[in-house]
C-alpha positions in Angstrom: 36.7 -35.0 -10.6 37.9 -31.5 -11.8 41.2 -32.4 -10.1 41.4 -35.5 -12.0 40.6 -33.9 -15.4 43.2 -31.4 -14.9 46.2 -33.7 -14.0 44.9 -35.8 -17.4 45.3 -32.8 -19.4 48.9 -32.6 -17.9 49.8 -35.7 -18.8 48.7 -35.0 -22.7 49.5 -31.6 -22.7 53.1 -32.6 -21.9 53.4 -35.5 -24.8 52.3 -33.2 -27.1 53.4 -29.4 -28.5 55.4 -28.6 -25.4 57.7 -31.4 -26.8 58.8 -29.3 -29.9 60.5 -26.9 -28.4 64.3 -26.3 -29.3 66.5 -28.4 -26.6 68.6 -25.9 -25.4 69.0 -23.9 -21.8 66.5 -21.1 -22.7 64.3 -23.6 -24.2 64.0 -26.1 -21.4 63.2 -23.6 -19.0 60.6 -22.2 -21.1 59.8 -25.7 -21.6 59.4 -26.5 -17.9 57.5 -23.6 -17.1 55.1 -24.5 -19.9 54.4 -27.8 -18.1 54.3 -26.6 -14.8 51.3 -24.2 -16.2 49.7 -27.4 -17.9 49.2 -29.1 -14.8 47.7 -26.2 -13.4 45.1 -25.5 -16.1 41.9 -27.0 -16.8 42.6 -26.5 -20.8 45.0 -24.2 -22.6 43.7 -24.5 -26.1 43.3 -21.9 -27.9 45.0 -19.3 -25.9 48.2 -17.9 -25.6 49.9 -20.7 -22.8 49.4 -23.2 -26.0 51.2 -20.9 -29.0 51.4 -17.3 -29.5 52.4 -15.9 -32.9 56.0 -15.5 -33.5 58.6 -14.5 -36.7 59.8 -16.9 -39.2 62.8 -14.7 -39.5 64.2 -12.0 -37.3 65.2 -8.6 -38.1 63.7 -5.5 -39.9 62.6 -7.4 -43.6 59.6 -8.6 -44.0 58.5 -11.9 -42.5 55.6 -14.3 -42.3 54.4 -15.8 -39.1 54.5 -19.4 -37.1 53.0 -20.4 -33.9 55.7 -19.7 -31.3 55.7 -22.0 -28.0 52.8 -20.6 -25.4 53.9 -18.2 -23.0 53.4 -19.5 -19.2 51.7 -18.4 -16.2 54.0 -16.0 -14.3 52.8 -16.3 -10.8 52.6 -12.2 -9.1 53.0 -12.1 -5.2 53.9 -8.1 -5.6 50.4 -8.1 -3.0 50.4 -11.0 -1.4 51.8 -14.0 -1.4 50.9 -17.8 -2.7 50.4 -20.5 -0.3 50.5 -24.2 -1.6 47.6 -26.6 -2.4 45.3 -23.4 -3.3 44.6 -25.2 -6.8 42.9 -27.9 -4.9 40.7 -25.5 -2.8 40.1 -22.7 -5.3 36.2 -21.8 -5.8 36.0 -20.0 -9.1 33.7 -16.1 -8.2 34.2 -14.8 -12.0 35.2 -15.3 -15.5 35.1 -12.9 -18.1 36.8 -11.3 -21.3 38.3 -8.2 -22.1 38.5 -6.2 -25.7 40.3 -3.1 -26.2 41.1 -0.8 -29.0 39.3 -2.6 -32.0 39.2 0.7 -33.8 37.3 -0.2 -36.1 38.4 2.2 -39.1 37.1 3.9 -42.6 40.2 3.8 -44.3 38.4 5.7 -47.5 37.1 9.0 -44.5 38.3 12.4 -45.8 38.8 13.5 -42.3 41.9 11.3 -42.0 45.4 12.5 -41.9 46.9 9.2 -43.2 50.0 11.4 -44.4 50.8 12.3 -40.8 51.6 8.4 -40.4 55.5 9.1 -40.4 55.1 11.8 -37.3 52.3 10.2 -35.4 52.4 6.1 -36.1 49.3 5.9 -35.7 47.7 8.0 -38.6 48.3 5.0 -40.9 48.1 1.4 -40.3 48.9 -0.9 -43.2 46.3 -3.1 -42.3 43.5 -1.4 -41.0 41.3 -2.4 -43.7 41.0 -5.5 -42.4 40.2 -4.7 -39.2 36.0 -5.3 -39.2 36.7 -9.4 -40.6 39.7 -9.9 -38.1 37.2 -8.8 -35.2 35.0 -11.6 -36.1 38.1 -14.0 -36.2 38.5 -12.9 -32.5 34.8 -12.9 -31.8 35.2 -16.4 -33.3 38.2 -17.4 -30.6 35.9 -16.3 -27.3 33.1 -18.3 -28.9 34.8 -21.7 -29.1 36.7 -21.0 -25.7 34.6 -23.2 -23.2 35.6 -20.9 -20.4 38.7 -19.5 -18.1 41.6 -22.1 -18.9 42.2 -22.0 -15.1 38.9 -22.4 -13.3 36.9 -23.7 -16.4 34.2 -21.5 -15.2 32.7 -20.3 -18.5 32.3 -16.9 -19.4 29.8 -14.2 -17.4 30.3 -12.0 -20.1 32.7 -10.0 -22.7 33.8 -6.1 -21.8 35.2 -3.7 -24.8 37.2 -1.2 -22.5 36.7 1.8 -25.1 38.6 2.8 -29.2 35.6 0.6 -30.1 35.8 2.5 -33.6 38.6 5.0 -35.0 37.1 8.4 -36.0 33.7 8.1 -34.2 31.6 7.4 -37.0 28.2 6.3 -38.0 29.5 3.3 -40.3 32.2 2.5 -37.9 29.8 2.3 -35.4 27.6 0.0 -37.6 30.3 -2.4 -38.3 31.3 -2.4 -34.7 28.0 -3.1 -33.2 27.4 -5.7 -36.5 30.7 -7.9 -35.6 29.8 -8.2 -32.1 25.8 -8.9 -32.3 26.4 -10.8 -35.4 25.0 -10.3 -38.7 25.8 -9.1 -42.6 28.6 -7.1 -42.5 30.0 -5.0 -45.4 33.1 -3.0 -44.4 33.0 -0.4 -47.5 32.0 3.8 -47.8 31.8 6.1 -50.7 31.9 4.3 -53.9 30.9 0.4 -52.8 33.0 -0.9 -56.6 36.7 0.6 -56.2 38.7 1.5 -52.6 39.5 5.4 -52.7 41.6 5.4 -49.7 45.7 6.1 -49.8 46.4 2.6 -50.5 44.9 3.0 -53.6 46.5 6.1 -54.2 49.7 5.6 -55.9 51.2 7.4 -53.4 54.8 6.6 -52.7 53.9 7.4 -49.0 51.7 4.4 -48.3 52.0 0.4 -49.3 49.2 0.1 -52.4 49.3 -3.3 -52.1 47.9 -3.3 -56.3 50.5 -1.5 -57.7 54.3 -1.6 -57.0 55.6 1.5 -56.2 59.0 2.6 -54.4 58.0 3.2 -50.8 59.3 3.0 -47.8 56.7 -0.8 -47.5 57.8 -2.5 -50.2 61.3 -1.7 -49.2 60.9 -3.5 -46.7 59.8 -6.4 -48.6 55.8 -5.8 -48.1 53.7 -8.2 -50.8 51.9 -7.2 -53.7 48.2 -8.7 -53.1 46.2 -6.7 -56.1 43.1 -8.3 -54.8 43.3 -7.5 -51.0 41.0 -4.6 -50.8 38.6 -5.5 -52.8 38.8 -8.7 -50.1 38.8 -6.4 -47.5 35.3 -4.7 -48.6 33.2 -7.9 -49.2 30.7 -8.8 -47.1 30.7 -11.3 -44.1 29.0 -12.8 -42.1 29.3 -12.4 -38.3 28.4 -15.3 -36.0 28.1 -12.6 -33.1 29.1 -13.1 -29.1 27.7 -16.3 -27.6 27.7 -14.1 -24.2 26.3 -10.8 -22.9 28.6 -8.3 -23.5 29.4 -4.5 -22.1 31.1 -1.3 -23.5 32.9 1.1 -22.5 33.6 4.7 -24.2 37.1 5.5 -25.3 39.1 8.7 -26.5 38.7 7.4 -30.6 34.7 7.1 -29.7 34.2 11.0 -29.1 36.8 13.2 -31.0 38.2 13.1 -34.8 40.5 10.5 -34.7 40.9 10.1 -31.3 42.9 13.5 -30.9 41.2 17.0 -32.2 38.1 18.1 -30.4 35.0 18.4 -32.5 34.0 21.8 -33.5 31.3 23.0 -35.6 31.4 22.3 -39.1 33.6 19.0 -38.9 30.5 17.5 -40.3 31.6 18.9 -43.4 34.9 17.3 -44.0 33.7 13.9 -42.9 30.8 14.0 -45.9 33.4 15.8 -47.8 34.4 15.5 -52.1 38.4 15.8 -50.8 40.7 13.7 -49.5 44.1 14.7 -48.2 46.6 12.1 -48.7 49.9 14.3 -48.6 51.4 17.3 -47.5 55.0 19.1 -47.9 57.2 18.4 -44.5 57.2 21.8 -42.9 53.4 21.6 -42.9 53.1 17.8 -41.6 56.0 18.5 -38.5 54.1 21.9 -37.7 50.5 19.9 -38.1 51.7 16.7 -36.0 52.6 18.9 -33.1 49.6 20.4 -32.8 47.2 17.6 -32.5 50.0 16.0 -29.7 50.1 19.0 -27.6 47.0 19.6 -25.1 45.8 22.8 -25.3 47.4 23.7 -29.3 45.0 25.6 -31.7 44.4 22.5 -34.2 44.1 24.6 -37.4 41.4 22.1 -38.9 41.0 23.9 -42.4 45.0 23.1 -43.0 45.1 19.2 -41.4 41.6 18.5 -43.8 42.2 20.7 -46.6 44.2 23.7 -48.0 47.6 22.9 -49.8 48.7 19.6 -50.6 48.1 16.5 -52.8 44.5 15.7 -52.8 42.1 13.0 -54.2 38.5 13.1 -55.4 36.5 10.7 -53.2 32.8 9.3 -53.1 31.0 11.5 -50.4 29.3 9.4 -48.3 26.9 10.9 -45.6 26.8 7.4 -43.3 30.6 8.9 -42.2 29.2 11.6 -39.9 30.6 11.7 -36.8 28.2 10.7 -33.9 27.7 12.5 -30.4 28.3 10.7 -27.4 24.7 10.5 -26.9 24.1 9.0 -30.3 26.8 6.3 -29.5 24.9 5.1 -26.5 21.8 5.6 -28.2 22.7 3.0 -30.9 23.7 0.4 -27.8 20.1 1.3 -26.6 18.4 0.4 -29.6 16.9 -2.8 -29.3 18.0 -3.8 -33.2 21.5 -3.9 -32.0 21.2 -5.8 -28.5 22.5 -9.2 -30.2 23.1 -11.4 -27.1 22.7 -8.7 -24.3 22.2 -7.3 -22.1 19.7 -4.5 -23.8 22.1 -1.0 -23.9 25.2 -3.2 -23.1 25.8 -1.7 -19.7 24.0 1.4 -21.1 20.1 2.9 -19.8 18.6 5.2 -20.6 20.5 7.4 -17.4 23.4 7.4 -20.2 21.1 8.5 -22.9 22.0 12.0 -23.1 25.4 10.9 -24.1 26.3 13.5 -20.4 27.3 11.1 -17.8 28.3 7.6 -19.9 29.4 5.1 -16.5 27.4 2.8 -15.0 28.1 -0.2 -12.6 27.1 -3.4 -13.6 26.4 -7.4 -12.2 30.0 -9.3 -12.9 29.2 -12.6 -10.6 27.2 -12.8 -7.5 29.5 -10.7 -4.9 31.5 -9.0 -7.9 30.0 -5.6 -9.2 31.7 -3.6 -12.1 32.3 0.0 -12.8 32.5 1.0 -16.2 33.9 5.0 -16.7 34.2 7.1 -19.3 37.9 8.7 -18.7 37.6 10.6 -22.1 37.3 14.4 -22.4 35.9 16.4 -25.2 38.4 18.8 -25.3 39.8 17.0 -27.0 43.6 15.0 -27.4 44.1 11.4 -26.5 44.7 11.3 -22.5 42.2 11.4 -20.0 41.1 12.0 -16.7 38.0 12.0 -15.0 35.6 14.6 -13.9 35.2 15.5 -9.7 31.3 14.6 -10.4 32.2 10.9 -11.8 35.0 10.7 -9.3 32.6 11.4 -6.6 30.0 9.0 -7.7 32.7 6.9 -7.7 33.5 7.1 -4.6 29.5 6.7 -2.9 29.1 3.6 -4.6 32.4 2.5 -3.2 31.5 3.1 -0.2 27.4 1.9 0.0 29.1 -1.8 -0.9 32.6 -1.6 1.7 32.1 -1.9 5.1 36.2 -1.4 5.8 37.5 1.6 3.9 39.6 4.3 4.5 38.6 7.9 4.5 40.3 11.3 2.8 42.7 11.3 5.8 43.9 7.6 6.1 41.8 6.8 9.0 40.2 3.9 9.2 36.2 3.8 9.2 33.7 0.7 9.5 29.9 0.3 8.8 27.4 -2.1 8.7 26.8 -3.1 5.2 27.0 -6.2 3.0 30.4 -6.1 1.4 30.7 -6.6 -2.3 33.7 -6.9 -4.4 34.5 -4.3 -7.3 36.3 -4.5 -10.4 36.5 -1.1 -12.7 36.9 -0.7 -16.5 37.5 2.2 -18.0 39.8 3.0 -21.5 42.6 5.1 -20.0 45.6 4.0 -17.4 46.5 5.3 -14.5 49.2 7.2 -16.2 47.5 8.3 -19.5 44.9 10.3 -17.1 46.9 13.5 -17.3 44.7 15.6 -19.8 42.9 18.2 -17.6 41.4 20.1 -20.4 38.2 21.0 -19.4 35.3 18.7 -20.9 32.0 20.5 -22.3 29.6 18.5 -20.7 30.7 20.0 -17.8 32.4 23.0 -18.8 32.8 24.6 -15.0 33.6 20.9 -13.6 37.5 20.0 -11.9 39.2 17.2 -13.8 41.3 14.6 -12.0 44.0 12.8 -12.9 45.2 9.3 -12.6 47.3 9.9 -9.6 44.8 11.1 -7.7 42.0 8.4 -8.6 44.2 5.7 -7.9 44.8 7.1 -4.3 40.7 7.2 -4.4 40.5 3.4 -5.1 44.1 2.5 -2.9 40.9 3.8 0.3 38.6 0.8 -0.3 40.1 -2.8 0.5 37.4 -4.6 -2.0 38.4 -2.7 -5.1 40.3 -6.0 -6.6 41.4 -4.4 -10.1 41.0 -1.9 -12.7 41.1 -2.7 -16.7 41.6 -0.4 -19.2 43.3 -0.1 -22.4 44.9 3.1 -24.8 47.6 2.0 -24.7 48.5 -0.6 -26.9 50.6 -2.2 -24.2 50.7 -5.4 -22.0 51.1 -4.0 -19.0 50.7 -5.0 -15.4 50.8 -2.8 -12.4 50.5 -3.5 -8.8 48.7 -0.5 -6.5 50.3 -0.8 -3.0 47.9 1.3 -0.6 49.1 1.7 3.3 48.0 -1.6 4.5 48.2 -4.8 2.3 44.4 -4.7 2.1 44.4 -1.4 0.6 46.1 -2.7 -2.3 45.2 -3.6 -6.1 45.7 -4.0 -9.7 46.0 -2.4 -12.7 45.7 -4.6 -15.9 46.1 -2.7 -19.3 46.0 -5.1 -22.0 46.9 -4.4 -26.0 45.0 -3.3 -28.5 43.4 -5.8 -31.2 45.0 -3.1 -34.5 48.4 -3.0 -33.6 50.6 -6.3 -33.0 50.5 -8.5 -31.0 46.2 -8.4 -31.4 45.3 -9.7 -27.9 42.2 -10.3 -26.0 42.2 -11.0 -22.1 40.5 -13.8 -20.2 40.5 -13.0 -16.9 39.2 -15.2 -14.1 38.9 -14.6 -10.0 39.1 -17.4 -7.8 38.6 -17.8 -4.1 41.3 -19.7 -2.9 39.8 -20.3 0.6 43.4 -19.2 2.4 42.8 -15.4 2.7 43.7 -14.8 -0.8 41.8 -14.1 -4.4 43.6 -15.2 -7.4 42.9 -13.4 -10.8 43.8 -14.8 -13.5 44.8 -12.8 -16.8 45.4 -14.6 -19.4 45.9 -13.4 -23.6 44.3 -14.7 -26.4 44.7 -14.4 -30.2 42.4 -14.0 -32.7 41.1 -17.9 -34.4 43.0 -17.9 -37.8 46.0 -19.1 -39.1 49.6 -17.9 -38.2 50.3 -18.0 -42.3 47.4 -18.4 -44.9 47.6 -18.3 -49.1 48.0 -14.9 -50.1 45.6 -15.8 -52.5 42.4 -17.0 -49.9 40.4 -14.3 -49.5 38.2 -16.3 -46.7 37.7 -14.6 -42.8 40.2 -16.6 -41.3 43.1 -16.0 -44.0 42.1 -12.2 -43.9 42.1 -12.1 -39.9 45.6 -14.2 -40.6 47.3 -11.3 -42.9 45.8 -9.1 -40.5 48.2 -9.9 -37.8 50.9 -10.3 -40.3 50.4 -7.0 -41.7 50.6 -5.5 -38.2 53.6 -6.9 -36.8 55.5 -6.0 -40.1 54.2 -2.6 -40.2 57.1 0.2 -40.3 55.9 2.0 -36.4 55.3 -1.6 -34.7 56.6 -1.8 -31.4 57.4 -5.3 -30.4 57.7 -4.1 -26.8 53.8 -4.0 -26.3 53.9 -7.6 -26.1 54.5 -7.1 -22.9 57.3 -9.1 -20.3 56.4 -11.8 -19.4 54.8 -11.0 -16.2 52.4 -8.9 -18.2 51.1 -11.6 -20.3 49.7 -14.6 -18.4 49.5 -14.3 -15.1 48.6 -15.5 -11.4 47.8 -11.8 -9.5 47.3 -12.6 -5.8 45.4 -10.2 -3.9 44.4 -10.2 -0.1 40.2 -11.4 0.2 38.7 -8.5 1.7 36.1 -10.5 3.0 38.2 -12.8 4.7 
């Protein structure tokens, strides 16, 4: 019967929206492939193989959005290959979805260095107001999603792979826990009647979408919207996750803007009566440099204060920065456990805010590894500790009875296998940081390389899924044998364009293989909304218009299209 209802869904799929597309060469390929993915799906809506949001015009002005044909399912033999008939026997193990980088941001914070944003991209986004009402839009997406679009299995449960807020604080970490659990939300510090961030500035520097002004934004041909953020500081109303959901700690969650180590006193600017909002360009080139290079002397005094142009802002004490073990705390506390599970992967093991990974129950057979790749020395790679690399590595190895030791030899026990899948917020290749992390001051930190080689030693690791980077990216992990290998799925953030989410799905297709399926999802709101609709949806719309007109967007972390949605074989460990 499944069969039946996926060949039906071909048949309309196919006399529908696939028919619109352009008829040229490009077009019809795209077109075919499109079908070809139809009659492989159980349902497409709402996900990126039915539309994906694309230009109304091309090149550098301004444009509004349109739904751009759905990108199809690339299918990835890089580990091993696909054999025919395996949608008829596929067994569906797992389904689950994957945040990243929500960053939920403070715009108004005076420990901010917005003016930094030509330097370091990132410093400023034009839209990150909106960030806490365009979550819910994307909360609102997994919610009417009746499961993986290739198995139908419906979701076990939703994982947040780390940048859950932007500068690690309290409020942020309100509005974050608020949008997922569901709830009143009111996205707004300091003075709750007027926005005292830089787009309210009349800074030449920034868009201040109230007031026309000749910068660099409205060059480009950015709107005026004199009512957006006040829009963007109403209160909402989140309907919350239908399913459990798990978190996992990133870089932006322990350190002042995901970059400069804590140090005492911090506190201060965060609750602070000055904002910083520009600087001369000797200081900003000497300032950006610091905070990129591992190991600088951030001069904090000069990137939060000293010379420059200031503003007065409302202090408000809800922005102090929390600790790592008030983050986990928070998760802990039975007021924020929404739909579960109590601490969201987090117990009270985790409650010191010392060691923050944990494994976790994916699917029957399937366990999870969540990490914690950050260190609080600060900067924005990672690595990982020897301790959390070696507790890795035991619970690897309690769960594999084929793995591979240090030396490449081959060793067997008699245990019940399980199948792994880790999540942590770095990549393989953003693990290079080896500052040492004060937790454990006298520890050894790792980097990606060598962890990879770690989980290339255990043939039922099937992937890892991470984030940081902002980036589609897909990356296959030969080991020595074809067992030995796995995958690495980094998937963008939700602030910068394109705004995706990832379904992913493992099935057994009873022929040696597992297929996981990755497919990307957008957030539920319109391509294009009324300028003057101040409702969720048309917020989370301008949202992703804002971001993919923004003057740093890089259109390349869309991904190719073998990042995007895919068909990952992998050999079945357990036969």
């Amino acid at each position: 019967m499944a069969e039946l209802t996926r060949r039906r869904f071909a048949v309309s799929a196919g006399a529908g929206g696939l028919g619109l597309l352009l008829c040229t060469p490009v077009a019809s390929a795209v077109d075919r492939a499109l079908r070809s993915t139809a009659g492989r799906a159980v349902a497409t809506a709402g996900t990126t193989l039915e539309a994906a949001a694309a230009p109304v015009t091309a090149g550098p002005a301004y444009t509004r959005l349109t739904a751009g044909p759905g990108w199809p399912l690339a299918v990835r033999e890089d580990l091993a290959p696909a054999s025919g008939g395996r949608d008829d026997r596929r067994t569906a193990l797992a389904s689950f979805v994957q945040f990243t980088d929500l960053h939920f941001t403070d715009a108004e914070s005076p420990a901010r260095f917005e003016y930094l944003h030509q330097l370091v991209g990132s410093a400023h986004r034009p839209q990150e107001t909106l960030g806490p009402v365009a979550t819910t839009a994307l909360v609102r997406r997994v919610n009417s999603l009746p499961g993986g679009p290739f198995t139908g299995r419906p979701f076990d449960f939703m994982v947040t792979t780390g940048d859950n807020t932007d500068n690690h604080e309290h409020l942020e970490l309100d509005w974050f826990l608020g949008v997922l659990n569901g709830g009143r939300v009111r996205p707004v510090s300091g003075d709750p009647d007027r926005h005292e961030g830089v787009q309210d500035s009349g800074s030449a520097q920034y868009w201040n979408p109230g007031k026309r002004l000749d910068d660099p934004y409205t060059q480009k041909g950015f709107p005026q919207l004199p009512e957006l953020l006040a829009m963007a500081s109403g209160e909402f109303t989140s309907p919350g996750l239908d399913i459990p959901w798990y978190c996992t700690f990133g870089n932006h969650d322990d350190s002042i803007v995901g970059t400069v180590p804590d140090l005492p006193g911090t506190d201060l600017w965060y609750t602070s009566r000055f904002k910083v909002i520009g600087k001369d360009e000797s200081s900003s080139r000497k300032l950006a440099a610091a905070i990129n290079t591992p190991g600088r002397t951030v001069p904090l005094a000069e990137l939060f204060g000293g010379t420059g142009t200031i503003r007065e802002v409302t202090p408000d004490q809800r922005r102090k920065p929390f600790s790592t073990a008030e983050f986990v705390q928070a998760h802990l506390d039975t007021a924020n456990t929404g739909p579960g599970p109590e601490g969201h992967g987090f117990t009270g093991n985790n409650a010191d805010g010392i060691d923050v990974y944990y494994t976790f129950r994916i699917a029957p057979g399937i366990t999870g590894i969540s990490l914690d790749t950050t260190t609080l020395g600060g900067f924005a790679d990672g690595s990982i500790g020897l301790g959390q690399f070696s507790w890795v590595e035991q619970t690897l190895r309690r769960s594999s009875s084929v793995y591979y030791d240090f030396f490449g030899r081959k060793r067997t026990q008699q245990v019940t296998d399980e199948l792994f899948i880790l999540f942590s917020h770095h990549t393989s290749g953003s693990m290079g940081n080896l500052l040492p992390d004060i937790r454990h001051l006298l520890e050894p930190r790792l980097d990606g390389k060598t962890f990879t080689g770690l989980l290339n030693r255990f043939p039922n690791v099937l992937a890892w899924v991470n984030g940081h980077t902002h980036l589609n990216k897909i990356v296959p992990h030969h080991g020595d044998t074809p067992a030995q290998g796995f995958w690495e799925i980094n998937t963008a953030s939700h602030i910068d364009f394109p705004q995706h989410a990832r379904v992913i799905e493992v099935a057994d297709n009873a022929d040696g293989t597992l297929s996981l399926f990755t497919t990307l999802v957008e957030a539920e709101s319109p391509y294009a909304a009324d300028y003057a609709d101040g409702s969720p949806q048309a917020l989370a719309s301008l949202y992703r218009e804002l971001s993919y007109n923004d003057l740093h967007v890089n259109l390349g972390r869309v991904g190719a299209t073998a990042d995007r949605n895919t068909e990952l074989l992998i050999p079945n460990p357990l036969g």
